[in-house]
Residue frames as a rotation matrix with the C-alpha (Angstrom) as fourth column:
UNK 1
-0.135 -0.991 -0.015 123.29
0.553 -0.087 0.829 15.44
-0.823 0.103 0.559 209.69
UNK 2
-0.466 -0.273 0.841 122.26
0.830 -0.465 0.309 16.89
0.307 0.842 0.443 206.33
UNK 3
0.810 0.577 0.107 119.94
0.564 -0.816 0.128 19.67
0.161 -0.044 -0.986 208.02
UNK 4
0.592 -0.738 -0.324 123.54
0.197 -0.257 0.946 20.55
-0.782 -0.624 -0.007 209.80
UNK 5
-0.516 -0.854 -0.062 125.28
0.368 -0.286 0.885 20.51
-0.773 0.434 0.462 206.15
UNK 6
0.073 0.428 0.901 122.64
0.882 -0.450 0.142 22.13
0.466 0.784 -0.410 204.02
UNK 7
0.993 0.118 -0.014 122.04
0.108 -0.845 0.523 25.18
0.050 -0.521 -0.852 207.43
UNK 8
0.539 -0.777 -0.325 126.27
-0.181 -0.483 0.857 25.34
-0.823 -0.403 -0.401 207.65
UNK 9
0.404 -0.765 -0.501 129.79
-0.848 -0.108 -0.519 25.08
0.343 0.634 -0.693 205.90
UNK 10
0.364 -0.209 0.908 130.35
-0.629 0.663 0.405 21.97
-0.686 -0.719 0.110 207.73
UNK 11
0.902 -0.332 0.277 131.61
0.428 0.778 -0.460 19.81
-0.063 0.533 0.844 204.64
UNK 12
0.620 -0.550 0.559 134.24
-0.089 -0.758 -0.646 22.90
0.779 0.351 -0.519 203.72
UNK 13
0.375 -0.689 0.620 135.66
-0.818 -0.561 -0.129 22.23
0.437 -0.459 -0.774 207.13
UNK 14
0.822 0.377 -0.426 136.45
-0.290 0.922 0.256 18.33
0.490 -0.087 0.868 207.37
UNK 15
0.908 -0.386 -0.160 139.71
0.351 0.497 0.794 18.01
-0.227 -0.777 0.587 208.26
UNK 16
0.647 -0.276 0.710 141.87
0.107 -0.890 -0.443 20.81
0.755 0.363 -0.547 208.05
UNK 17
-0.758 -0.422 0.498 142.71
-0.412 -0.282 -0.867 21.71
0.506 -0.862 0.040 211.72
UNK 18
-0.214 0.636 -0.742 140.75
0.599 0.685 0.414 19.32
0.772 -0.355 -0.527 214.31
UNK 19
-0.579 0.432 -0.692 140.41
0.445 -0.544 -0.712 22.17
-0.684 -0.719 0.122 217.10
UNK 20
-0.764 0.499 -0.409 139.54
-0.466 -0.865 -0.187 25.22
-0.447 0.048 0.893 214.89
UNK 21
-0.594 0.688 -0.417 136.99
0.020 0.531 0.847 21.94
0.804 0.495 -0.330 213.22
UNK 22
-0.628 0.035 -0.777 136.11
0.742 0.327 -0.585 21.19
0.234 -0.944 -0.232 216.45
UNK 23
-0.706 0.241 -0.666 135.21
0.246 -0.798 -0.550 24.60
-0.664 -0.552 0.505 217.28
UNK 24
-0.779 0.550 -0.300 132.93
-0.548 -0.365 0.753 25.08
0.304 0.751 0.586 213.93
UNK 25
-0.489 0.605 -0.628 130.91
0.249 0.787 0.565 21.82
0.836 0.120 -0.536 214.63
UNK 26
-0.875 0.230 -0.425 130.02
0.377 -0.227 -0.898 23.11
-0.303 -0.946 0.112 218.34
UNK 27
-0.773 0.397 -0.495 127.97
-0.201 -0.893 -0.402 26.01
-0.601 -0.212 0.770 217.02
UNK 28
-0.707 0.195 -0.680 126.79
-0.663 0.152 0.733 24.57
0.247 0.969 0.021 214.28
UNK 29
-0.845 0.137 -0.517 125.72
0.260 0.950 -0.173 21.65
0.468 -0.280 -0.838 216.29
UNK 30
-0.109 0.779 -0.618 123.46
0.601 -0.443 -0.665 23.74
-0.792 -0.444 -0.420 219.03
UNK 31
-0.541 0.686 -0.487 122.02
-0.792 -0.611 0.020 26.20
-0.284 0.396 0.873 216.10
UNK 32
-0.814 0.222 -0.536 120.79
-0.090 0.864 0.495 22.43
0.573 0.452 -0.684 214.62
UNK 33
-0.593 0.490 -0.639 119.24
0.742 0.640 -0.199 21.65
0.311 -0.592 -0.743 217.90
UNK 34
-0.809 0.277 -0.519 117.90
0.207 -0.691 -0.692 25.04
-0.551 -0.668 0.501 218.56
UNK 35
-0.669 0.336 -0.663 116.15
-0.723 -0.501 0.476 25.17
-0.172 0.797 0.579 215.34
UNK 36
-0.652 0.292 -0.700 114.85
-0.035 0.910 0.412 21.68
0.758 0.293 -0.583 215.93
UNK 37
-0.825 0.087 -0.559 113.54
0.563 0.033 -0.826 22.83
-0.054 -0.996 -0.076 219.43
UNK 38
-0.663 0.573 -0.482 111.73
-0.034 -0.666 -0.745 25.51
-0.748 -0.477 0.462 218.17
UNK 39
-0.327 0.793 -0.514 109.83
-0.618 0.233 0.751 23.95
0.715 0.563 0.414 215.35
UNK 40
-0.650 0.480 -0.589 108.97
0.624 0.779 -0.054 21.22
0.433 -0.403 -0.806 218.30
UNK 41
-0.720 0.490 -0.491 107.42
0.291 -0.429 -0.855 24.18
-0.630 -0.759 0.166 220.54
UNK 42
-0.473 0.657 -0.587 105.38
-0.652 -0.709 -0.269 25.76
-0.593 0.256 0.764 217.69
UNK 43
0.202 0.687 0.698 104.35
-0.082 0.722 -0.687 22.24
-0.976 0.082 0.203 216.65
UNK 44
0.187 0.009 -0.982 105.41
-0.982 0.011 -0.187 22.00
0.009 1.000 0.011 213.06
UNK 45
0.880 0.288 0.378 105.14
-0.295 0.955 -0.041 18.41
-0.372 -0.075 0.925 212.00
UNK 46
-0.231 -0.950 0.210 108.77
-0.178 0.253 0.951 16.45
-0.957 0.182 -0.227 211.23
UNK 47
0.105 0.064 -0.992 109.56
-0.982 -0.148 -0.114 15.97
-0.155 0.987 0.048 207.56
UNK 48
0.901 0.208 0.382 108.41
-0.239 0.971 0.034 12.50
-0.363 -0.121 0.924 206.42
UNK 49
-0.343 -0.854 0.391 110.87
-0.601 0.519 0.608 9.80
-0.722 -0.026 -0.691 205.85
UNK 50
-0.123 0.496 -0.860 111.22
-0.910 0.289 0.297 7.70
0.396 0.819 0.416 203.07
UNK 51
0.402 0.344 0.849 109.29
-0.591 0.806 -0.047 4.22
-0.700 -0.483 0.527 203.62
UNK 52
-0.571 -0.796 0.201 111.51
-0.543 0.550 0.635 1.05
-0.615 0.254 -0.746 202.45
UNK 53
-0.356 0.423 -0.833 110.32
-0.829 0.268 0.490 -1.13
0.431 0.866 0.255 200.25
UNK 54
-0.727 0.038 -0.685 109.92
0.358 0.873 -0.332 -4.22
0.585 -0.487 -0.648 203.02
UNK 55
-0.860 0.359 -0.363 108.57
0.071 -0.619 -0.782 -1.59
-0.505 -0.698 0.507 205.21
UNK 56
-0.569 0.711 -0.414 105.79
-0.813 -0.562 0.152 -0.79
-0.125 0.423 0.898 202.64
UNK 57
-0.477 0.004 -0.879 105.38
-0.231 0.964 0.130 -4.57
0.848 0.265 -0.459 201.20
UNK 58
-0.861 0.067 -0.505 104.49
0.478 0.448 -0.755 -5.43
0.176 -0.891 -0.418 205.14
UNK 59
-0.523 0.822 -0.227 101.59
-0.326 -0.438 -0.838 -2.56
-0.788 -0.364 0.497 205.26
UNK 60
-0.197 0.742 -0.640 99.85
-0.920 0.087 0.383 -3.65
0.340 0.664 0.666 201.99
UNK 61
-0.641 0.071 -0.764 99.97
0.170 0.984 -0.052 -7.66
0.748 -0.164 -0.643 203.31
């Protein structure tokens, strides 16, 4: 969701008009996935995630 509101205007159009929303989020949606498609084909590694504190606590033990 935030790659989708940092790459669009997608906050700017929250709830105005639910079609012509509707219609923003579509495109918006498949450039997301297209851009996610083609960092998978040319192998680029995903941006890490942050590791919880329980999560971490469990790998040092």
């Amino acid at each position: 969701m935030a790659q989708a509101v940092q790459g669009s205007e997608l906050r700017r159009y929250r709830y105005r008009d639910l079609a012509k929303t509707h219609l923003w989020h579509v495109p918006a949606a498949m450039a997301v996935n297209l851009v996610r498609i083609a960092n998978w084909l040319m192998g680029e590694p995903l941006a890490q995630t942050r590791t919880s504190r329980f999560a971490a606590s469990a790998d040092s033990a």
